[in-house]
MIPALUM-802508 format. One line per 4 residues: their letters; for each residue x, z, y of C-alpha. Coordinates in steps of 0.1 Angstrom, whole numbers. Example, Ala and Ser with C-alpha at 12.3 -4.5 7.8 and 13.67 -1.06 7.14 Angstrom:
AS	123,78,-45 ~ 137,71,-11 $
! end
This chain:
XXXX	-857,638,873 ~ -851,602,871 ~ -819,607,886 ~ -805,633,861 $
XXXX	-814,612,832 ~ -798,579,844 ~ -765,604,848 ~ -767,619,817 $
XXXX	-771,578,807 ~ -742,567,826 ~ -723,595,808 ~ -724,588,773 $
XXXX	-713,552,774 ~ -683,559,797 ~ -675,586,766 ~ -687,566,733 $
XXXX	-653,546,720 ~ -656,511,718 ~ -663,497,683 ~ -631,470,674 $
XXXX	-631,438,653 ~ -619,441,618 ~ -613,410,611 ~ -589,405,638 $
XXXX	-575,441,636 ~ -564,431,600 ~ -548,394,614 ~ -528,409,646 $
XXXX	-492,416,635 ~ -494,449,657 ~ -525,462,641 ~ -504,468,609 $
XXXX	-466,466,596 ~ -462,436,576 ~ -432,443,544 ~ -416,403,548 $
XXXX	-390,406,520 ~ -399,386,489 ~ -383,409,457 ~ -361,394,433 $
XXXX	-373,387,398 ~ -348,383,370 ~ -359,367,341 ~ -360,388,308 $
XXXX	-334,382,288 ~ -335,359,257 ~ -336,376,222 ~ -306,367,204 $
XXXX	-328,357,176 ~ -344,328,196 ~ -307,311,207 ~ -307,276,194 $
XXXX	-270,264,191 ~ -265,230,204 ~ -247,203,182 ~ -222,187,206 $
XXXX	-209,151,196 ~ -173,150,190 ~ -149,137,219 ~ -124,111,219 $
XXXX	-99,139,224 ~ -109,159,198 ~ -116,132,172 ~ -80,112,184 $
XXXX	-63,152,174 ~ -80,151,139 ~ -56,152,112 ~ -58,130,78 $
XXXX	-53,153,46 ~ -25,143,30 ~ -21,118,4 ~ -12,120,-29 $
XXXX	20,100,-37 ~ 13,79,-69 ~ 39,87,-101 ~ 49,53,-100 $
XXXX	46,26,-76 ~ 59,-9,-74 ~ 60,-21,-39 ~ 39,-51,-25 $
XXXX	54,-82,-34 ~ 65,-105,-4 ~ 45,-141,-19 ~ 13,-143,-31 $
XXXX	24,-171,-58 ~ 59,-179,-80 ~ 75,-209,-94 ~ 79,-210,-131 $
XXXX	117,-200,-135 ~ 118,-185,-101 ~ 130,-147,-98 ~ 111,-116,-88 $
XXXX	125,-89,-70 ~ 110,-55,-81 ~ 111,-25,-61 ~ 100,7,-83 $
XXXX	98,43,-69 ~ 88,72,-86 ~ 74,106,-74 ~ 96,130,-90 $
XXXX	130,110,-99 ~ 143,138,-115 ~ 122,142,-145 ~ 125,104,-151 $
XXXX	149,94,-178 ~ 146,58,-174 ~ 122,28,-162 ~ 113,-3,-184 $
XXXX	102,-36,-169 ~ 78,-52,-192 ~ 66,-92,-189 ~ 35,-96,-204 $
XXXX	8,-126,-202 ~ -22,-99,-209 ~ -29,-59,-206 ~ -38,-56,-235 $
XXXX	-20,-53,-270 ~ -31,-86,-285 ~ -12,-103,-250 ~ 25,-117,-255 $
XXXX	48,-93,-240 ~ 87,-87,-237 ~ 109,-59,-222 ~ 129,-81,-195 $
XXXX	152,-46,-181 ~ 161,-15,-180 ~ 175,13,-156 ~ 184,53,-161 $
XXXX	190,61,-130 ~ 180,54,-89 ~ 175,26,-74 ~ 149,12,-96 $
XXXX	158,-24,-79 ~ 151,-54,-105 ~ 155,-93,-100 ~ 131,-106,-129 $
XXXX	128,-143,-140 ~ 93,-161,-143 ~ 88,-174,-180 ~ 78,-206,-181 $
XXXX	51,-211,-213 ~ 49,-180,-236 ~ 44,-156,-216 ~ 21,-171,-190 $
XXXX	-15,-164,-193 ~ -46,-192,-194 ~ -50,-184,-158 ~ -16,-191,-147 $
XXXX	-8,-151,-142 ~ 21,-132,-154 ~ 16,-98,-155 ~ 48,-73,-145 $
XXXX	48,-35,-156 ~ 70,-11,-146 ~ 74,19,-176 ~ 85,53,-161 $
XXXX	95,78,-187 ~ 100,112,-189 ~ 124,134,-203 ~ 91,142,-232 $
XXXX	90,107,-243 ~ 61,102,-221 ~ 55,75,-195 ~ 38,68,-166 $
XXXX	27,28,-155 ~ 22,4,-127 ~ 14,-30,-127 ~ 17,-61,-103 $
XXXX	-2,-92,-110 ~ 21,-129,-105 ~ 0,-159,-99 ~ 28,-184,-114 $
XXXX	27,-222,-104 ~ 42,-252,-117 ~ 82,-258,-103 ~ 86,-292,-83 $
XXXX	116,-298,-102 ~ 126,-293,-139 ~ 151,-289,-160 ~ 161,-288,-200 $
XXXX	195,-277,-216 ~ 197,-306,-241 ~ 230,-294,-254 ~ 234,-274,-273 $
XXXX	202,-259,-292 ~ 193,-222,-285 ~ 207,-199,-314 ~ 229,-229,-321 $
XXXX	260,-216,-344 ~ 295,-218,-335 ~ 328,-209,-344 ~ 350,-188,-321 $
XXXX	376,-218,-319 ~ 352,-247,-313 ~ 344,-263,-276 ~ 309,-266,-268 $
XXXX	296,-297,-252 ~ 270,-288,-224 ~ 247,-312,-214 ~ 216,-306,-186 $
XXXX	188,-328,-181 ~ 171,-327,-145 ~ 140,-343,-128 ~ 132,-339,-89 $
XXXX	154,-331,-61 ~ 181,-312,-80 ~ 215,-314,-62 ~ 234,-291,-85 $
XXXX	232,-269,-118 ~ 254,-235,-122 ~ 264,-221,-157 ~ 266,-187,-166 $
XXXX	278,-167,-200 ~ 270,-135,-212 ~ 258,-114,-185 ~ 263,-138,-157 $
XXXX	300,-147,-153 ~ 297,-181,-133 ~ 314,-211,-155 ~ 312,-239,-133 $
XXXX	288,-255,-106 ~ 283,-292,-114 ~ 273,-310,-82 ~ 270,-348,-100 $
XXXX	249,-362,-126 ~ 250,-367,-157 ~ 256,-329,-157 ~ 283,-321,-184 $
XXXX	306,-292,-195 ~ 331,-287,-221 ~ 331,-247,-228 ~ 358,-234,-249 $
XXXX	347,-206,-270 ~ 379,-189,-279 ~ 390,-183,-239 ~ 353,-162,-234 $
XXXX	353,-148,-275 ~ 391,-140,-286 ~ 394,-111,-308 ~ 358,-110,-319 $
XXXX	352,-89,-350 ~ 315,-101,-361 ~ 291,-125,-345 ~ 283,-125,-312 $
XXXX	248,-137,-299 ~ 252,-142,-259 ~ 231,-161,-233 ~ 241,-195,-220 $
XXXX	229,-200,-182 ~ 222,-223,-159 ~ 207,-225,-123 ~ 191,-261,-110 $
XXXX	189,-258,-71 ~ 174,-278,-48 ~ 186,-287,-14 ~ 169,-260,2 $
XXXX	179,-233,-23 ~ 156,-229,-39 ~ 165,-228,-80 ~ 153,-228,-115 $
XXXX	167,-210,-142 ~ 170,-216,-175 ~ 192,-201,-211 ~ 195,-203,-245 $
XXXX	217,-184,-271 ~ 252,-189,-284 ~ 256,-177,-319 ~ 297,-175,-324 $
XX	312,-161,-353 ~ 352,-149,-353 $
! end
C-alpha cells in the first residue's frame, strides 16, 4: 500500500506544469514581440487666423532702389548767385527760367531796397523772349537798404496780365575805389552842335575809365589822369527831330579788372 501511493505521488508532479515567472516572462524579448517603430507626429496646422505677419526692416538694396517722387518745378526761378556779397557799382549776372516759357509774355527785373511798397524800387530790364540772361548794376545809395542789401526780383508775366515772382537777396559792400563824373551834371542840357567837356574824378587803384553813350557804344578808354574828353554832340545826334535824353557812361577799372560803373543823362535838343 505504501508503495502504490508513493507512485501515484511520483506521478502527479512528473504531470503538473511548472508555474513560470511573470515578471521575467514580461522582460525576455522572446516571451513577447516588441513593435520598435516610433510613429510620426505632425503638428496640427496653424489657423490662418492666428498667423502673425512679421515686419521686416528695409535692406540697403531695397531702400538704395527707392524712388524720390518728383519735384515740382517752381514758375520762376532765379539761379544761385555765384558770391555771397557785391561791390556798390559792380554788375550782377541774373539767370531766370521759367516753367512754362510759352505762356510768358515777358520778364521784368526789378531793384528794390525793401519787399514791401513803401521800399525804393526801380525796373532796371526787360526781356520778351528766351534766354532770360540779365547783367544788372548795384546802385550805390538809393536803392540800398539800412542793412546794406539790395533786393533783385525777377517779374514773369503772362499772356493775362498776371505775374509770377522770385527774389534773390544782394548783400552789397562798400567799392575799394571810387569814382564821380564831375563834368557834366546829370540831366545837364545841350544843344545838338555843342562839344561836351568830360571830366572823371577817381580815388584808389584806378588805372583806366571807359565811356559809353546811349546804350553802350564805347567812346574812348582813358588810361592817364586827369581823365578828360571832349564829346561832340552833333557826330552821335545829327538829324534829331526833338530832344533826346541818353545815358553818359563810364567804367573805372582796377588793375585786376575789376570796375565800377557809373552815368548820368544827356539832355540834347536839335
Amino acid at each position: 500500500m505504501d508503495k502504490l501511493i508513493a507512485l501515484l505521488l511520483s506521478l502527479t508532479v512528473l504531470f503538473t506544469p511548472k508555474h513560470k515567472n511573470v515578471a521575467n516572462t514580461v522582460a525576455s524579448p522572446s516571451a513577447q514581440i516588441v513593435n520598435t517603430t516610433v510613429p510620426t507626429v505632425s503638428p496640427p496646422a496653424t489657423p490662418s487666423t492666428t498667423v502673425i505677419p512679421t515686419k521686416s526692416p528695409i535692406s540697403a538694396a531695397t531702400s538704395a532702389t527707392y524712388t524720390q517722387p518728383p519735384q515740382k518745378k517752381s514758375p520762376v526761378s532765379i539761379a544761385p548767385l555765384p558770391k555771397s556779397t557785391y561791390k556798390k557799382g559792380e554788375y550782377v549776372g541774373l539767370d531766370v527760367s521759367v516753367a512754362d516759357s510759352g505762356e510768358i509774355t515777358k520778364v521784368v527785373i526789378g531793384v528794390a531796397s525793401g519787399l514791401t511798397s513803401k521800399d525804393y524800387g526801380f525796373e532796371a530790364a526787360t526781356l520778351s523772349q528766351p534766354p532770360f540772361k540779365f547783367n544788372i548794376r548795384i546802385p550805390e545809395s538809393t536803392y540800398i537798404s539800412s542793412e546794406n542789401k539790395v533786393y533783385l526780383t525777377a517779374y514773369a508775366y503772362k499772356k493775362d496780365g498776371s505775374y509770377l515772382t522770385d527774389t534773390v537777396t544782394v548783400q552789397v559792400v562798400d567799392s575799394d575805389i571810387t569814382a564821380r563824373i564831375v563834368k557834366p551834371t546829370d540831366n545837364q542840357i545841350f544843344n545838338v552842335n555843342d562839344t561836351v567837356d568830360v571830366e572823371v574824378e577817381t580815388t584808389g587803384e584806378a588805372n583806366k575809365v571807359e565811356l559809353f553813350i546811349g546804350s553802350g557804344l564805347l567812346l574812348d578808354t582813358l588810361t592817364n589822369k586827369p581823365f578828360t574828353y571832349k564829346l561832340p554832340l552833333s557826330k552821335y545826334f545829327h538829324g534829331i527831330t526833338g530832344k533826346q535824353i541818353t545815358p553818359l557812361g563810364i567804367k573805372i577799372y582796377k588793375p585786376n579788372g575789376e570796375y565800377l560803373y557809373k552815368d548820368v543823362n544827356l539832355q540834347v535838343n536839335p
